[in-house]
C-alpha positions in Angstrom: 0.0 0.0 0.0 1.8 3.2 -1.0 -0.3 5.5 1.1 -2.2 4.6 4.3 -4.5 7.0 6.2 -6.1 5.6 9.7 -8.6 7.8 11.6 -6.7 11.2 11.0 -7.7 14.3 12.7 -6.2 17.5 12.5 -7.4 20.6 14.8 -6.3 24.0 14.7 -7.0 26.0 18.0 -10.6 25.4 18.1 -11.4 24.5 14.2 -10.9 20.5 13.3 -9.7 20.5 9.6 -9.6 17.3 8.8 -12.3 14.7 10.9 -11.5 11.4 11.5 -10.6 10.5 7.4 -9.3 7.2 6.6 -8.2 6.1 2.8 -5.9 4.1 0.8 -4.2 4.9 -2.2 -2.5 1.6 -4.3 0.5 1.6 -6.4 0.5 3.2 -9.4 -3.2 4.8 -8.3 -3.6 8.5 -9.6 -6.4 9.6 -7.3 -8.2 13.0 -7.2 -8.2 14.2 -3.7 -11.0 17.1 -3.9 -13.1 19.5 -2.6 -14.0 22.8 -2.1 -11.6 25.7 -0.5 -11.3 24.8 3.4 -12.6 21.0 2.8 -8.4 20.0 4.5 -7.3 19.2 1.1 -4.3 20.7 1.8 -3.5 19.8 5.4 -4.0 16.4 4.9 -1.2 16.5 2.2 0.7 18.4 4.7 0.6 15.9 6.9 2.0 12.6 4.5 4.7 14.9 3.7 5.5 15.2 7.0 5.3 19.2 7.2 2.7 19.4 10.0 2.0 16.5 12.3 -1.8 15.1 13.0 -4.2 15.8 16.1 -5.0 12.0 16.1 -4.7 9.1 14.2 -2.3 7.6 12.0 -0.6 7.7 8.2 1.9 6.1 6.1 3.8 6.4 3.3 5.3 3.3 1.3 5.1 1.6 4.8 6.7 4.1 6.7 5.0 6.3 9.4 5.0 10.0 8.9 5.1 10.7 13.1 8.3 7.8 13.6 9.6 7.8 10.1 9.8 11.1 8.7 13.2 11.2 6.7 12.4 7.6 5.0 8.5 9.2 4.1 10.1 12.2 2.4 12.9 9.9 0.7 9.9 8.2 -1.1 7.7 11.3 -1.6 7.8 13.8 -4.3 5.6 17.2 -3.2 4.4 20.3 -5.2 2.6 22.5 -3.2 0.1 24.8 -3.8 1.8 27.8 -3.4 5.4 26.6 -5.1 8.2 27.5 -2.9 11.4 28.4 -5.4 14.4 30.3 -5.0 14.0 32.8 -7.7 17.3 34.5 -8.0 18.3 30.9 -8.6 18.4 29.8 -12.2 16.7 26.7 -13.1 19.6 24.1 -13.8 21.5 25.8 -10.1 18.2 25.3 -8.4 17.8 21.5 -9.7 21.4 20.6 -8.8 20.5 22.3 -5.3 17.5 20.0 -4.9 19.6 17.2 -6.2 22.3 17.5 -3.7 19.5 17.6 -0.7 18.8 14.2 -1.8 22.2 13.2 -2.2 22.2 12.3 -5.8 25.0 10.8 -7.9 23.9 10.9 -11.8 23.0 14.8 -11.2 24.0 15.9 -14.5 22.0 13.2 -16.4 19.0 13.6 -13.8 18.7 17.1 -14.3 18.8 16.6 -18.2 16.3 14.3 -18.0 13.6 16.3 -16.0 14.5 19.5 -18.2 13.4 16.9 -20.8 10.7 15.7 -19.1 9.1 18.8 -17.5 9.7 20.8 -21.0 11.9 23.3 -19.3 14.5 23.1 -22.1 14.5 27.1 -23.3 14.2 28.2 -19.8 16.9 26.2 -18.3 19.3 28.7 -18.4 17.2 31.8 -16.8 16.6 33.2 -13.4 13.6 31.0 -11.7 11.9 34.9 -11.0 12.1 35.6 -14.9 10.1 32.6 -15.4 6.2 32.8 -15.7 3.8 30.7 -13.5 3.2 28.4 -15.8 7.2 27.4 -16.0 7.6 27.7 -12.7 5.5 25.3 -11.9 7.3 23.4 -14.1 10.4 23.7 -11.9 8.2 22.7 -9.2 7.3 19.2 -10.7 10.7 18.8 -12.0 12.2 19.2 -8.1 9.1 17.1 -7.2 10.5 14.3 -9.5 14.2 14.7 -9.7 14.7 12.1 -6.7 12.6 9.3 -8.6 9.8 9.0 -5.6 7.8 5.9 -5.5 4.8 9.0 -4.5 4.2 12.2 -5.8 2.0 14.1 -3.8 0.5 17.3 -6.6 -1.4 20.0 -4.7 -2.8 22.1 -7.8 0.3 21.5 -9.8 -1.4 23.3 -13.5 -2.1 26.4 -11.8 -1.4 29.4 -13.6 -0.7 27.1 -17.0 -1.8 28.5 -20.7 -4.2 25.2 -22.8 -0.8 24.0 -24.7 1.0 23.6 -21.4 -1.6 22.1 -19.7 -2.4 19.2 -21.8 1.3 18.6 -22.0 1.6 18.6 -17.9 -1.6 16.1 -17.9 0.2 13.8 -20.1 3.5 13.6 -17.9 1.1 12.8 -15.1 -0.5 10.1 -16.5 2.4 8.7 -18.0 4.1 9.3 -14.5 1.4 7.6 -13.0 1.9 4.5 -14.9 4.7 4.1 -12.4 4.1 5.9 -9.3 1.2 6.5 -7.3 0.2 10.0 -6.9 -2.4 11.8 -4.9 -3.6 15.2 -6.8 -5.4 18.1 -5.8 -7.4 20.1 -8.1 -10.3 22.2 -8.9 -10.2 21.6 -12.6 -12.8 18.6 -13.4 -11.8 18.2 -16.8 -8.4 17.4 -15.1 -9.6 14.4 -13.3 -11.9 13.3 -15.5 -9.0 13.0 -17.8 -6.0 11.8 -15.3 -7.2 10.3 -12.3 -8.3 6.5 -11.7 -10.4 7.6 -8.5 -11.4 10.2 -6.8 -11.8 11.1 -3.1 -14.0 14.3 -2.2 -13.8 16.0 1.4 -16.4 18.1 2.7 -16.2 20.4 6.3 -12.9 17.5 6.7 -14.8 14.7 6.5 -14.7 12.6 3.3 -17.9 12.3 1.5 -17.3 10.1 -1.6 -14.4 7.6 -2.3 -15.2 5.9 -5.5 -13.7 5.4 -9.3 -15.0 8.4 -11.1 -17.4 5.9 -13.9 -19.0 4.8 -10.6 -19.1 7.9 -8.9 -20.7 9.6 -11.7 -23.5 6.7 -12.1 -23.7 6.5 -8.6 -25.1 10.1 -8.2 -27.0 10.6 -11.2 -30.2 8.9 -10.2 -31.8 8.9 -13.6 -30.5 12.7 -14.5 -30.1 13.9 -17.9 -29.0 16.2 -19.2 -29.9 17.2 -23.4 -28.5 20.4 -25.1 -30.3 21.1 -27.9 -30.8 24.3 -30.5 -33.6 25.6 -32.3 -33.9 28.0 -35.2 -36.0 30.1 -33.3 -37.4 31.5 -29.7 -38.8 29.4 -27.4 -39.8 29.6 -23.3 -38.5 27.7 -20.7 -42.0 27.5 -19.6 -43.0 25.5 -22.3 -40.2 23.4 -22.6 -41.0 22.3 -19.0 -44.7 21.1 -20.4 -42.9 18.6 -22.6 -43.3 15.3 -20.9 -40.2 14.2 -19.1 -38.6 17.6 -19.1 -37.8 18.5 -15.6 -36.0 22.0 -16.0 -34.7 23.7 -19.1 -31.7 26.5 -18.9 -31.3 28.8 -21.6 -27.7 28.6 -22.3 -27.2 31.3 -25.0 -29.5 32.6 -27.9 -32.1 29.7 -28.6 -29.9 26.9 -27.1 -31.2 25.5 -24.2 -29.9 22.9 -21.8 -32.6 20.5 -20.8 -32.7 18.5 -17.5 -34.4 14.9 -17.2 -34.7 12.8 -14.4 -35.9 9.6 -16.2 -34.2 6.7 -17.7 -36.3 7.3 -21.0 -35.3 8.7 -23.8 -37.3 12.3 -24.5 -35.3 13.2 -27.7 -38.6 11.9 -29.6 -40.8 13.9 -27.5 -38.5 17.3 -28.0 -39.4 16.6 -31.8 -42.5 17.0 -31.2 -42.6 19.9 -29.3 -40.0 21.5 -32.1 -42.9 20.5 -34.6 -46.0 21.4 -32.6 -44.6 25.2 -32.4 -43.1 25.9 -35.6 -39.6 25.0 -34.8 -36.4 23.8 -36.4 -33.7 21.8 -34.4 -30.6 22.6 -35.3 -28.8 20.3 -33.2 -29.3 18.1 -30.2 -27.2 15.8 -27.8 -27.5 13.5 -25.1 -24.7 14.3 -22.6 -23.7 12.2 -19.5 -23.5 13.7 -16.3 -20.6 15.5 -15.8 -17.8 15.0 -12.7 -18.4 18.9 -12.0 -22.3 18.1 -11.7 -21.6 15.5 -9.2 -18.8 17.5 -6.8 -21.3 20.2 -6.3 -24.0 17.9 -5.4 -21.7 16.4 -2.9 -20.2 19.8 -1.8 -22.7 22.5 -1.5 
């Protein structure tokens, strides 16, 4: 088991942040750890990295305790916070051999080559960290993250402040990462876990609230909810869409598209055909869509 958490709980003065949360996370596992702002997303990956210690309970890492075995949990964990800690008059390749050194490296020159590589930090390597933008810092973060080749990379919001191109490229590296290593990831980006993660685990006031792959979790909560976009050619009212027979709310999305909410298992396309012929309409288009990860977090969450 690469990561182990046992009945954690984590107060601050007289607010408990996390509340009694237990989870495992296998090998090679990449597992969306989410929730809203102040769920203890955050503290609770403070604590397997062995920044802050726990109120109560207990957690490992790779078998080894983060209370008792501190130096061999950061030997085998590779952390990008949220807010990336970097020494910016460093440049990038000074700050990598730095980091390299901490961990007592011996291939540093090939190591560092290869998470330039890796990372996509070739043009930059040779400039000031604070000349960098966000987006390549926090490319500097994941390469520090990596350069020690952790069995466990702990990611706390690690495509923050990154442009579409970069983005897709940072998703790829952690999937193909993850075919390797397991890795816990914070995010609030659902397209992000729906496209990386194998599981997700969703906290709520510190207390988790769904553990569960995300096919399962997203058939789990959408008890007979669909949802169909469709477009006509001309106006139409959301009060008569809701007298269409299965239609259980209708949200006009922009001009005369409309996003229309079912909560049966039947099939209403048919039905929406009808209406779109009964008053003088043409449909320009229309889709089916499953429910969506982001649907499901804020049913959980709010």
């Amino acid at each position: 088991m690469s990561i182990k958490v046992s009945n954690i709980t984590k107060i601050y003065g007289q607010q408990k942040a996390l509340d009694d949360i237990s989870f495992e996370v296998n090998g090679s596992e990449i597992v969306g750890f989410l929730g809203p702002n102040g769920a203890g997303k955050s503290t609770m990956m403070k604590i397997l990295t062995c920044f802050i210690p726990q109120t109560l309970g207990t957690a490992s890492v790779c078998g080894f305790d983060t209370s008792e075995e501190s130096i061999e949990v950061r030997k085998n964990v590779g952390y990008l916070p949220e807010h990336n800690p970097l020494y910016l008059e460093m440049y990038v390749k000074e700050y990598l051999e730095f980091i390299a050194g901490l961990h007592h490296l011996k291939n540093v020159k090939s190591r560092i080559s290869e998470m330039i590589d890796m990372t996509g930090l070739q043009l930059e390597q040779k400039k000031k960290i604070g000349a960098l933008s966000k987006g390549y810092r926090q490319r500097v973060g994941l390469a520090q993250a990596l350069i020690h080749d952790p069995k466990v990379l702990i990611l706390d919001e690690p495509t923050t402040g990154l442009d579409p191109n970069q983005l897709s490229e940072i998703r790829n590296l952690i999937t193909e990462v993850g075919k390797h290593k397991t890795i816990l990831l914070s995010t609030h980006i659902m397209q992000e876990v729906e496209a990386v993660c194998d599981r997700v685990i969703i906290v709520k006031n510190g207390k988790i609230v769904a553990n569960e792959s995300t096919s399962v979790l997203q058939n789990s909560q959408a008890e007979n909810k669909q949802f169909i976009t469709i477009e006509f050619d001309k106006e139409t009212t959301r009060n008569l869409l809701k007298n269409v027979e299965g239609v259980f709310d209708a949200k006009n999305i922009k001009g005369n598209t409309w996003q229309i909410e079912v909560r049966t298992e039947k099939d209403i396309r048919p039905e929406l055909f009808q209406f779109a012929v009964k008053n003088g309409l043409a449909v320009l288009t229309m889709h089916k869509e499953e429910q969506r990860l982001e649907d499901v977090f804020k049913q959980l969450t709010k």
